[in-house]
C-alpha positions as CSV (number, residue, x, y, z in Angstrom):
1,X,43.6,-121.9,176.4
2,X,43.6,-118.1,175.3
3,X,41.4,-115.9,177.7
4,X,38.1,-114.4,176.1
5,X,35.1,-112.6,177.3
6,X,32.9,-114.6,179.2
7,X,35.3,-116.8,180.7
8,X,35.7,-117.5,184.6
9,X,39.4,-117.2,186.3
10,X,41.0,-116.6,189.8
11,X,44.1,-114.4,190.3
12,X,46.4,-117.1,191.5
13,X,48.1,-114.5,193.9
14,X,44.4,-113.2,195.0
15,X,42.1,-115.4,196.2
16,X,40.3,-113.5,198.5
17,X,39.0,-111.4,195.0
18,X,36.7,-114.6,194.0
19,X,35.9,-115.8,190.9
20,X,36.5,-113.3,188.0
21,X,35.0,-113.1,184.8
22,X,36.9,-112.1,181.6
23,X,35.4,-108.8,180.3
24,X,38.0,-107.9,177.6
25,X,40.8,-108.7,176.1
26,X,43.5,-106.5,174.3
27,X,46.9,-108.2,174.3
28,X,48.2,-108.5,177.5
29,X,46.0,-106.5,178.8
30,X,42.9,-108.4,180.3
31,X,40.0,-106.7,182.4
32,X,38.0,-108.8,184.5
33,X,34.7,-108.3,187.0
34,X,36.2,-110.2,190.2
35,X,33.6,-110.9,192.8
36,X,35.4,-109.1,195.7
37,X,37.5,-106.4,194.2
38,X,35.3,-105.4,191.4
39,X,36.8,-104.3,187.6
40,X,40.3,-104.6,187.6
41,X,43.0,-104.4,184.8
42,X,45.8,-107.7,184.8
43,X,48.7,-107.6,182.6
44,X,48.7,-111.1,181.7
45,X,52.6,-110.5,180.8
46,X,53.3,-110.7,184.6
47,X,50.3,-112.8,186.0
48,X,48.7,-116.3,184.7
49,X,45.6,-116.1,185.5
50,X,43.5,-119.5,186.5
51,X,40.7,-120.5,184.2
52,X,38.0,-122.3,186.0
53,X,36.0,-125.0,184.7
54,X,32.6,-124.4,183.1
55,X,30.0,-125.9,186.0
């Protein structure tokens, strides 16, 4: 599944960030709102990011 705005994920490597939501997308490059750590930039080359299932 391709990552888009809106979407929930965790950073499989940082859990203690929270749930994440997608804000954009350009390429590889993917910021996302994470509950703990606030806005943060993941290149998506080097990290899979886990999408959560819509509740």
């Amino acid at each position: 599944m391709p990552l888009e705005p809106g979407l929930l994920v965790r950073h499989p490597d940082r859990p203690e960030w929270g749930v994440g939501q997608v804000q954009s997308v350009a390429g590889p490059r993917v910021t996302v709102n994470f509950e703990h750590a606030g806005k943060l930039l993941i290149n998506t080359a080097t990290v899979t990011l886990d999408i959560l299932d819509a509740p």
